[in-house]
C-alpha positions, 0 to 999 in steps of 0.5 A: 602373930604366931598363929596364922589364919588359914585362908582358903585356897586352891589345893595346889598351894598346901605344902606336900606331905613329904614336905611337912614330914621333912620339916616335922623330922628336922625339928626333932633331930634339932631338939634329939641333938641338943638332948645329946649335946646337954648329956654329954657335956652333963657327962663330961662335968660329971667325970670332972668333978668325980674327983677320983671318987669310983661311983662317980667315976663309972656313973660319968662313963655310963652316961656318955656311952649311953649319950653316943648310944643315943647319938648312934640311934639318932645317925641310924634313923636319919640315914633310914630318912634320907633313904626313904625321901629318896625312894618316895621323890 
Protein backbone atom coordinates (compact mmCIF):
# COMPACT_ATOMS: atom_id res chain seq x y z
CA UNK A 1 0.00 0.00 0.00
CA UNK A 2 1.78 3.47 -0.65
CA UNK A 3 -0.34 5.07 1.54
CA UNK A 4 0.12 4.20 5.40
CA UNK A 5 -2.58 4.82 7.82
CA UNK A 6 -1.40 6.64 10.53
CA UNK A 7 -2.36 5.03 13.88
CA UNK A 8 -2.43 6.83 16.87
CA UNK A 9 0.23 6.46 19.25
CA UNK A 10 2.55 7.87 21.98
CA UNK A 11 4.53 11.04 20.89
CA UNK A 12 7.73 9.31 21.42
CA UNK A 13 7.55 6.90 18.29
CA UNK A 14 6.85 10.19 15.70
CA UNK A 15 10.06 10.70 13.79
CA UNK A 16 12.35 13.95 14.79
CA UNK A 17 11.86 16.80 13.15
CA UNK A 18 15.47 17.08 12.15
CA UNK A 19 14.91 13.37 11.19
CA UNK A 20 12.15 14.29 8.58
CA UNK A 21 14.07 17.20 7.30
CA UNK A 22 17.18 15.23 6.78
CA UNK A 23 15.12 12.53 4.91
CA UNK A 24 13.25 15.59 2.87
CA UNK A 25 16.96 17.10 1.91
CA UNK A 26 18.16 13.80 0.84
CA UNK A 27 15.49 13.42 -1.82
CA UNK A 28 16.14 16.71 -3.22
CA UNK A 29 19.86 16.56 -3.33
CA UNK A 30 18.87 12.81 -5.24
CA UNK A 31 16.58 14.45 -8.00
CA UNK A 32 19.25 18.20 -8.12
CA UNK A 33 21.85 15.33 -8.90
CA UNK A 34 20.33 13.76 -11.47
CA UNK A 35 18.98 17.06 -12.84
CA UNK A 36 23.11 17.82 -12.95
CA UNK A 37 24.08 14.38 -14.34
CA UNK A 38 21.14 14.64 -17.50
CA UNK A 39 22.48 18.43 -18.04
CA UNK A 40 25.67 17.47 -18.37
CA UNK A 41 25.67 14.39 -20.43
CA UNK A 42 22.81 16.78 -22.45
CA UNK A 43 25.72 19.07 -22.83
CA UNK A 44 28.32 16.53 -23.71
CA UNK A 45 25.92 15.16 -26.74
CA UNK A 46 25.47 18.86 -27.70
CA UNK A 47 29.34 19.30 -28.08
CA UNK A 48 29.29 16.15 -29.76
CA UNK A 49 27.02 16.60 -32.61
CA UNK A 50 27.90 20.42 -33.01
CA UNK A 51 29.97 19.07 -35.70
CA UNK A 52 32.25 22.00 -35.84
CA UNK A 53 29.26 24.47 -36.14
CA UNK A 54 30.40 27.56 -33.75
CA UNK A 55 26.74 28.47 -32.39
CA UNK A 56 26.45 25.08 -31.26
CA UNK A 57 29.64 24.75 -30.10
CA UNK A 58 29.33 27.90 -27.51
CA UNK A 59 25.76 26.99 -26.68
CA UNK A 60 27.36 22.88 -25.45
CA UNK A 61 29.87 25.14 -23.49
CA UNK A 62 27.21 27.46 -21.92
CA UNK A 63 25.41 24.61 -20.75
CA UNK A 64 28.07 22.52 -19.01
CA UNK A 65 29.26 25.81 -17.09
CA UNK A 66 26.06 26.52 -15.97
CA UNK A 67 25.67 22.58 -15.15
CA UNK A 68 28.82 22.61 -12.69
CA UNK A 69 27.39 26.19 -11.98
CA UNK A 70 24.27 24.08 -10.67
CA UNK A 71 26.91 21.44 -9.19
CA UNK A 72 28.85 23.87 -7.34
CA UNK A 73 25.53 25.35 -5.58
CA UNK A 74 24.13 22.18 -4.72
CA UNK A 75 28.10 21.25 -2.97
CA UNK A 76 27.53 24.93 -1.10
CA UNK A 77 24.12 23.94 0.33
CA UNK A 78 25.06 20.44 1.56
CA UNK A 79 28.24 21.59 3.41
CA UNK A 80 25.65 24.59 4.95
CA UNK A 81 23.43 21.29 5.86
CA UNK A 82 25.84 19.36 7.45
CA UNK A 83 27.09 22.04 9.25
CA UNK A 84 23.83 22.93 10.77
CA UNK A 85 22.70 19.16 11.76
CA UNK A 86 26.03 19.58 13.34
CA UNK A 87 24.94 22.56 15.40
CA UNK A 88 21.30 21.78 15.91
CA UNK A 89 22.27 17.64 17.33
Amino acid sequence: MIFEIAQAGVIDDAPKVAEVLRKIFFFLLTISGTIFLLTFVFSGVLYLFSRGDAKNIERAKRSTFFALVGLLGILMIMIIFYTLSILLE
